[in-house]
VMD Tcl script that builds the backbone (N, CA, C; Angstrom):
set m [mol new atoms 315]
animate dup $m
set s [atomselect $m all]
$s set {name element resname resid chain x y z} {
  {N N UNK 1 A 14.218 23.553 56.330}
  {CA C UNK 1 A 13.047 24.147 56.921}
  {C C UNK 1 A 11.906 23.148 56.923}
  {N N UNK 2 A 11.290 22.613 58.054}
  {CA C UNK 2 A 10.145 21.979 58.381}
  {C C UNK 2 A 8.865 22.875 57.505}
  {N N UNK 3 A 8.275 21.653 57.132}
  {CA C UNK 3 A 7.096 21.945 56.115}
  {C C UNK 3 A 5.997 22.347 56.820}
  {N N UNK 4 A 4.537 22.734 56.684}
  {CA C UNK 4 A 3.508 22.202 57.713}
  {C C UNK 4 A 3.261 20.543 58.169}
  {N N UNK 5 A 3.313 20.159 58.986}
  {CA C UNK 5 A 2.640 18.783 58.960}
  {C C UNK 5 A 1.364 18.306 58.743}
  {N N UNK 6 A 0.394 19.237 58.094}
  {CA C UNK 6 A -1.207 18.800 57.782}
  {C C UNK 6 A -0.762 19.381 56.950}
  {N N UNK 7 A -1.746 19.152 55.920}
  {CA C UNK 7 A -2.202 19.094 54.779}
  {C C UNK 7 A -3.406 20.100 54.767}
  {N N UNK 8 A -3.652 21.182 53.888}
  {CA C UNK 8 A -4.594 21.958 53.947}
  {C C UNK 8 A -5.804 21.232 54.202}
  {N N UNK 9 A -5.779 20.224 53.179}
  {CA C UNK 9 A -7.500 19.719 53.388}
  {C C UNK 9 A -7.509 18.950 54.547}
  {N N UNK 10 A -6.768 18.882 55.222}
  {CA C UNK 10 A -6.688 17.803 56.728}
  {C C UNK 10 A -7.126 18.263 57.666}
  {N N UNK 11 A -6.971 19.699 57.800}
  {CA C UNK 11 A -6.827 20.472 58.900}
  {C C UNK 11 A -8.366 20.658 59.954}
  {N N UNK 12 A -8.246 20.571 60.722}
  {CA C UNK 12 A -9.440 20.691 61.689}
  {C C UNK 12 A -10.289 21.839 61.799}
  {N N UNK 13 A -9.509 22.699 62.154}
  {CA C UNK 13 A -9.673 23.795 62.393}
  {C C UNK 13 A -8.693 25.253 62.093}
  {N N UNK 14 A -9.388 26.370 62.558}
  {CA C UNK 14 A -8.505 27.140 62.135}
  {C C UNK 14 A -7.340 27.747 62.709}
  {N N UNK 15 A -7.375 27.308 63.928}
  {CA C UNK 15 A -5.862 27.350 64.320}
  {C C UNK 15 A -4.802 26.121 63.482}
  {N N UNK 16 A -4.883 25.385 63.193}
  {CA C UNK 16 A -4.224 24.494 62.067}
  {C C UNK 16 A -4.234 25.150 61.144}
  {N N UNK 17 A -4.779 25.542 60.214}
  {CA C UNK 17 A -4.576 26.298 58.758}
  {C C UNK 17 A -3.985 27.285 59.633}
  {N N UNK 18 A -4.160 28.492 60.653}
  {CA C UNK 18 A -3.651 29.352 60.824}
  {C C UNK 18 A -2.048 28.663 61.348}
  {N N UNK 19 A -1.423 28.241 61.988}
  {CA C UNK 19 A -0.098 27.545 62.212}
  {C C UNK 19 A 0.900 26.984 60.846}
  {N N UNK 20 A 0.097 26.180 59.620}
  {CA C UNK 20 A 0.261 25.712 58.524}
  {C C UNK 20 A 1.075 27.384 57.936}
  {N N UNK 21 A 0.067 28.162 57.620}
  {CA C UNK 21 A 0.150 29.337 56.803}
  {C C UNK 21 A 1.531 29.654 57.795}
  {N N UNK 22 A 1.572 30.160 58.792}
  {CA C UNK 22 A 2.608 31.122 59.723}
  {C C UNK 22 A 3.850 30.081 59.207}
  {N N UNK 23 A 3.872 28.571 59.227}
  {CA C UNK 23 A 5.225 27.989 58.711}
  {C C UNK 23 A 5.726 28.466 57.787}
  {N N UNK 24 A 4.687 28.428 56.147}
  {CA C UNK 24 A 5.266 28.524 55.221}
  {C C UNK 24 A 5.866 30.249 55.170}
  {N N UNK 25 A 4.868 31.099 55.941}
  {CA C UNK 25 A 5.393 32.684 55.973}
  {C C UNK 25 A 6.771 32.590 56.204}
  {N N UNK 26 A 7.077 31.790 57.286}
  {CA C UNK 26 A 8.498 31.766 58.356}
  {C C UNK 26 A 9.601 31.040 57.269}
  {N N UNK 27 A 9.653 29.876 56.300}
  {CA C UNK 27 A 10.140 29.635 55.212}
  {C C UNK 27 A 10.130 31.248 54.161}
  {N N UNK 28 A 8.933 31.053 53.833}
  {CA C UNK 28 A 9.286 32.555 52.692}
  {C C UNK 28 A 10.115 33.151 52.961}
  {N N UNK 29 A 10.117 33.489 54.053}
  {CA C UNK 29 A 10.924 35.061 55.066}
  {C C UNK 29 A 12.497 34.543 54.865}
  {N N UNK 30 A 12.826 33.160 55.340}
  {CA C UNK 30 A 13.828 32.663 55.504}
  {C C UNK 30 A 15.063 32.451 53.774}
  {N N UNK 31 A 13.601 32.237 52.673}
  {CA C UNK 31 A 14.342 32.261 51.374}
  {C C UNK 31 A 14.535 33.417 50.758}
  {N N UNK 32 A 13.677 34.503 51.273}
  {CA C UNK 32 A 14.287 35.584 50.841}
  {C C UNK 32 A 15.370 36.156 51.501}
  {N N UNK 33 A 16.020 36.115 52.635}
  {CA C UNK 33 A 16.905 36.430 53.395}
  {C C UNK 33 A 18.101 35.704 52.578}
  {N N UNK 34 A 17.850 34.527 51.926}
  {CA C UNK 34 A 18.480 33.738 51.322}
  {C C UNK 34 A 19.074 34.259 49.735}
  {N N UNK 35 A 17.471 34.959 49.150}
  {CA C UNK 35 A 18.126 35.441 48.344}
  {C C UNK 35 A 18.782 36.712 48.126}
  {N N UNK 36 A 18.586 37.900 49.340}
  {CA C UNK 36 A 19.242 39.004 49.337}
  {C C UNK 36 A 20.622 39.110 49.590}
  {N N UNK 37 A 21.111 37.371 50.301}
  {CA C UNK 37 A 22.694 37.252 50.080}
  {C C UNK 37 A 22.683 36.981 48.914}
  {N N UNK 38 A 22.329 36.264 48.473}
  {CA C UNK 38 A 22.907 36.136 46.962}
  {C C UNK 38 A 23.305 37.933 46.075}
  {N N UNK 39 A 22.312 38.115 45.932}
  {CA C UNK 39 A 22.551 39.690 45.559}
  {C C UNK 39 A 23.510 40.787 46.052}
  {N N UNK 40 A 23.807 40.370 47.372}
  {CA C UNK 40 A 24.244 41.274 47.521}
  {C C UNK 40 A 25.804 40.692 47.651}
  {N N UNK 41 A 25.983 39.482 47.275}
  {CA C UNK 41 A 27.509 38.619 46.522}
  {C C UNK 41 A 27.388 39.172 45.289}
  {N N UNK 42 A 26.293 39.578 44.627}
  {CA C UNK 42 A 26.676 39.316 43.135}
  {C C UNK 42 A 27.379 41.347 42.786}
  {N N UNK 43 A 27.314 41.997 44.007}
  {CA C UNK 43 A 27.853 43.243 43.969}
  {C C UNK 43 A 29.011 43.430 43.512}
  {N N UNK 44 A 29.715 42.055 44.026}
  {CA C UNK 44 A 31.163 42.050 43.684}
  {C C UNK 44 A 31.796 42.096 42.394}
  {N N UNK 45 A 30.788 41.143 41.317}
  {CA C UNK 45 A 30.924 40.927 39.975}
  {C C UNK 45 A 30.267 42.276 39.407}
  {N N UNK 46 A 30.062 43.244 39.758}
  {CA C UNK 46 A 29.567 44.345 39.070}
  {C C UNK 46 A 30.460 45.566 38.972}
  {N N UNK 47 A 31.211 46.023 37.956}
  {CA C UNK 47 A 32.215 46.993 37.519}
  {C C UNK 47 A 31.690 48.580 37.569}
  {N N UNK 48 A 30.256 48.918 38.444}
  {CA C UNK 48 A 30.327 50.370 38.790}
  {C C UNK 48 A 28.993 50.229 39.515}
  {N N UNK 49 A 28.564 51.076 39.960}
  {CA C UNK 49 A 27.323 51.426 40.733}
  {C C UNK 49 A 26.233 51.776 40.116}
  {N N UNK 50 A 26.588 52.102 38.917}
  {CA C UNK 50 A 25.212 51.566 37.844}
  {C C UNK 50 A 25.110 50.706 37.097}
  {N N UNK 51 A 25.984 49.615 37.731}
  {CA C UNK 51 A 25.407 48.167 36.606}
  {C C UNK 51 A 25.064 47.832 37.483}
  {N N UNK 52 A 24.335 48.118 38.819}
  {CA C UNK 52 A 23.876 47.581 39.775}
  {C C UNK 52 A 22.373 47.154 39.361}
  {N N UNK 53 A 21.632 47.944 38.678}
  {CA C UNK 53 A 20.245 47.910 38.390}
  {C C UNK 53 A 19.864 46.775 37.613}
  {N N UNK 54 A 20.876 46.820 36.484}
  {CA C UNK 54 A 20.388 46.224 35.507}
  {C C UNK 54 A 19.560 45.885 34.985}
  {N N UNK 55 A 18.596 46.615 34.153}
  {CA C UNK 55 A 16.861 46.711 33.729}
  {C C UNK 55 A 16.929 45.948 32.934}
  {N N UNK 56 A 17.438 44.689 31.924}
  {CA C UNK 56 A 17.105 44.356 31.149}
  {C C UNK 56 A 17.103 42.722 32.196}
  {N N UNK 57 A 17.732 42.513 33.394}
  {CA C UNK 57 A 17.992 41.352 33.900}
  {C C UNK 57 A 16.489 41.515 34.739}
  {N N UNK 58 A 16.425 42.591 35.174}
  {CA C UNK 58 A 14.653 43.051 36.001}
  {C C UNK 58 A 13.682 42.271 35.008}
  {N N UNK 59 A 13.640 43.184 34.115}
  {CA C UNK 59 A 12.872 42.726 33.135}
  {C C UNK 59 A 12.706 41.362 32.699}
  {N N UNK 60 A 13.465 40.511 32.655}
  {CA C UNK 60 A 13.551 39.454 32.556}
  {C C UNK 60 A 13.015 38.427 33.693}
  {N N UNK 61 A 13.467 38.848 35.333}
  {CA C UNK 61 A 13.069 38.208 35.959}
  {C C UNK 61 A 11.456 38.417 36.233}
  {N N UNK 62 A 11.390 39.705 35.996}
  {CA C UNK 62 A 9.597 39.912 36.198}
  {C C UNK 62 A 8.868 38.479 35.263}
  {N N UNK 63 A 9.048 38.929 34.012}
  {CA C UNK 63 A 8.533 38.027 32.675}
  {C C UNK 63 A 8.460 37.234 33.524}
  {N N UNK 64 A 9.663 36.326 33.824}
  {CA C UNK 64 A 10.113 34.718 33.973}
  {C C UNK 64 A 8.521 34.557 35.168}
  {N N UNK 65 A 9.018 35.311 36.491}
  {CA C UNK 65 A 8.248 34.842 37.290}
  {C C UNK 65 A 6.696 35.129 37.405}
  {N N UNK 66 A 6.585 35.866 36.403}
  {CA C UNK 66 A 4.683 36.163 35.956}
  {C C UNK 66 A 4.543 34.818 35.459}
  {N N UNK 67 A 4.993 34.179 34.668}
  {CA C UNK 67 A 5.075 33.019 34.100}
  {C C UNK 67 A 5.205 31.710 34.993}
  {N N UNK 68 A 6.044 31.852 35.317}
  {CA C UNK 68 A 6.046 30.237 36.710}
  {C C UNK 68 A 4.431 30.749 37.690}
  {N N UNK 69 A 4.372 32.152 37.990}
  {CA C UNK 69 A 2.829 32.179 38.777}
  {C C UNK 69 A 2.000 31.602 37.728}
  {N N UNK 70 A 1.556 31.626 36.780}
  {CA C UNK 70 A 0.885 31.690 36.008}
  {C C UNK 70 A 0.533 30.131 35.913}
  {N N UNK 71 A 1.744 29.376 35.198}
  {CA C UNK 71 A 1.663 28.132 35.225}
  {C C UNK 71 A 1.297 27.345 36.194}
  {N N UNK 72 A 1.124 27.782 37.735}
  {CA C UNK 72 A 1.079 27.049 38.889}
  {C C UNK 72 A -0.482 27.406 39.289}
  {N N UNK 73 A -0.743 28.199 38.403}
  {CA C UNK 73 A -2.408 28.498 38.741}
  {C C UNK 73 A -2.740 30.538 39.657}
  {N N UNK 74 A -1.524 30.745 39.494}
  {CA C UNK 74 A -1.816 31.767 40.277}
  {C C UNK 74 A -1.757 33.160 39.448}
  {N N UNK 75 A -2.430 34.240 40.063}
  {CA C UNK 75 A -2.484 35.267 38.920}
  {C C UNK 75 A -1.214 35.976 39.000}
  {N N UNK 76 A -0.455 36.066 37.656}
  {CA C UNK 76 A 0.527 35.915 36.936}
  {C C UNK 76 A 0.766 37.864 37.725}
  {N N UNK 77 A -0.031 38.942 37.634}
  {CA C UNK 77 A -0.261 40.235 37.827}
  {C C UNK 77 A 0.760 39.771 39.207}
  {N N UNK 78 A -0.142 39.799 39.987}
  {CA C UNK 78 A 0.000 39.546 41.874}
  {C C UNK 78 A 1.107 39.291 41.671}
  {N N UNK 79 A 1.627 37.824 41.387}
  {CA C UNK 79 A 3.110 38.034 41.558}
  {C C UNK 79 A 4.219 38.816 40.714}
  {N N UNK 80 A 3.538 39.156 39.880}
  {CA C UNK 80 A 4.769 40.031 39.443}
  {C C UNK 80 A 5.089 41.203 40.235}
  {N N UNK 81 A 3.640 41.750 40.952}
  {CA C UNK 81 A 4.065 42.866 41.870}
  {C C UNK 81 A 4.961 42.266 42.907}
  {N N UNK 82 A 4.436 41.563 43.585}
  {CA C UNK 82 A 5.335 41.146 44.555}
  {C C UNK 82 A 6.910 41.424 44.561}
  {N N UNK 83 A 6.975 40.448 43.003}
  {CA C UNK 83 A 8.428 40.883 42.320}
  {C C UNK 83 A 8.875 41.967 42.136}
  {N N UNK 84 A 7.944 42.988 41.797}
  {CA C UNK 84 A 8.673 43.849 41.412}
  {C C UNK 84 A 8.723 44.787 42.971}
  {N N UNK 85 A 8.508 44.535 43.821}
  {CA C UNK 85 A 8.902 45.404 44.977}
  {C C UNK 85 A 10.258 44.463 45.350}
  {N N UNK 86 A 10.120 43.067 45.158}
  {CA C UNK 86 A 11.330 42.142 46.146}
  {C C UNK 86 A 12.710 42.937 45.271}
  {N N UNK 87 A 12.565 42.686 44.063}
  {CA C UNK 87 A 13.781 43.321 43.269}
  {C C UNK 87 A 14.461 44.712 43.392}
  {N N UNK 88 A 13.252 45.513 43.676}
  {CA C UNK 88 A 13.358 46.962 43.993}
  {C C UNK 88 A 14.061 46.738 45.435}
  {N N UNK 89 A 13.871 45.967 46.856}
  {CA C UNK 89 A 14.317 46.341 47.581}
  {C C UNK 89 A 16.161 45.688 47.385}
  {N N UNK 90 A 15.870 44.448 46.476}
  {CA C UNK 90 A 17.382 43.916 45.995}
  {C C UNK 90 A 17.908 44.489 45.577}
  {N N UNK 91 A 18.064 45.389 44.700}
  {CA C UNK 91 A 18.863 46.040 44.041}
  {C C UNK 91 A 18.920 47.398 45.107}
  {N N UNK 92 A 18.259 47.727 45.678}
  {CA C UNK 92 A 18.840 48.812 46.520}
  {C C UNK 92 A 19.932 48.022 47.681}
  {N N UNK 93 A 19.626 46.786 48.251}
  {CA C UNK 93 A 20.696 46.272 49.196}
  {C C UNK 93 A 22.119 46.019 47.938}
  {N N UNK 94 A 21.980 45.254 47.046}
  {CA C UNK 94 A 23.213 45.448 45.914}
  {C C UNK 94 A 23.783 46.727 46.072}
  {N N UNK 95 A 22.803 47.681 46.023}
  {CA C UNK 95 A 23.651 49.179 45.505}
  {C C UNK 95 A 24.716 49.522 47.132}
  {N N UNK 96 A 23.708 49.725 48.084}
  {CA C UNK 96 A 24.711 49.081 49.281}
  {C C UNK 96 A 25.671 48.820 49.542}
  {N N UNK 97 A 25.443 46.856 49.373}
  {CA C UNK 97 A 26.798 45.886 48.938}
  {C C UNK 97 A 27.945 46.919 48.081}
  {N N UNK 98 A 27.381 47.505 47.245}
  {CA C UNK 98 A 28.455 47.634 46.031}
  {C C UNK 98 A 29.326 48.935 46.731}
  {N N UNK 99 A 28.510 49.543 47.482}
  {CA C UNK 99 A 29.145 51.077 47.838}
  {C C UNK 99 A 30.077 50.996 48.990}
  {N N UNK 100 A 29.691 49.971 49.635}
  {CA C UNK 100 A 30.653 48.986 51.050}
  {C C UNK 100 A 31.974 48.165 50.509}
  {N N UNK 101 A 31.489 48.077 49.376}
  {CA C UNK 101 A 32.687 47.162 48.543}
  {C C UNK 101 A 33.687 47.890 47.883}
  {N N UNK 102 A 32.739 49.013 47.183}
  {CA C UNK 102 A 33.973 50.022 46.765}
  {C C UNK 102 A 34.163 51.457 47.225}
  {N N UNK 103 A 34.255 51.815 48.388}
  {CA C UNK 103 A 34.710 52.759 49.084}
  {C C UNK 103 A 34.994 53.881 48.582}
  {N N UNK 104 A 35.848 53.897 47.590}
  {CA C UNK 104 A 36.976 55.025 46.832}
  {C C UNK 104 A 36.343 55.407 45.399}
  {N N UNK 105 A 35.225 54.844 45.254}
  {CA C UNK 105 A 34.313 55.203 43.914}
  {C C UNK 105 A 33.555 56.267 44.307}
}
mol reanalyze $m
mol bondsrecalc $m
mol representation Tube
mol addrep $m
């Protein structure tokens, strides 16, 4: 995925910052698509339709990524919400995956 080619502080104007921003949106969009396959592979390794949730692995990823926001300067809150809706909609595509996968359950 192509980066912006300016540099925030480069930028002229605001159609540049506005083009810059719409790239990285169009990346975001693209890694989360990225990671809802992953999840919804990892259906396969899961032995019923309620180890789909798994609250203690939630829990964990919230922590983790309040923490990487945090460290990078950003408020640690904000992204955890974020997270905690991206996970909420992951684990409902898992539950999905898992119910497509096992038919006869």
């Amino acid at each position: 995925m192509p980066t912006p080619s300016i540099p925030p502080s480069e930028c002229a104007n605001l159609d540049e910052i506005r083009a810059g921003m719409d790239a990285i949106d169009r990346q975001i969009v693209a890694l989360i698509a990225d990671r809802v396959a992953y999840v919804r592979a990892a259906a396969k390794f899961k032995a019923s339709s309620a180890s789909v949730a798994a609250p203690d692995r939630v829990a964990a990823v919230l922590k983790t990524r309040r923490e990487w926001a945090e460290a990078a300067g950003l408020d640690g809150g904000v992204v955890e919400g974020l997270y905690r809706e991206l996970v909420t909609y992951c684990v409902s595509q898992e539950h999905l995956q898992w119910l497509a996968d096992n038919p006869e359950r």
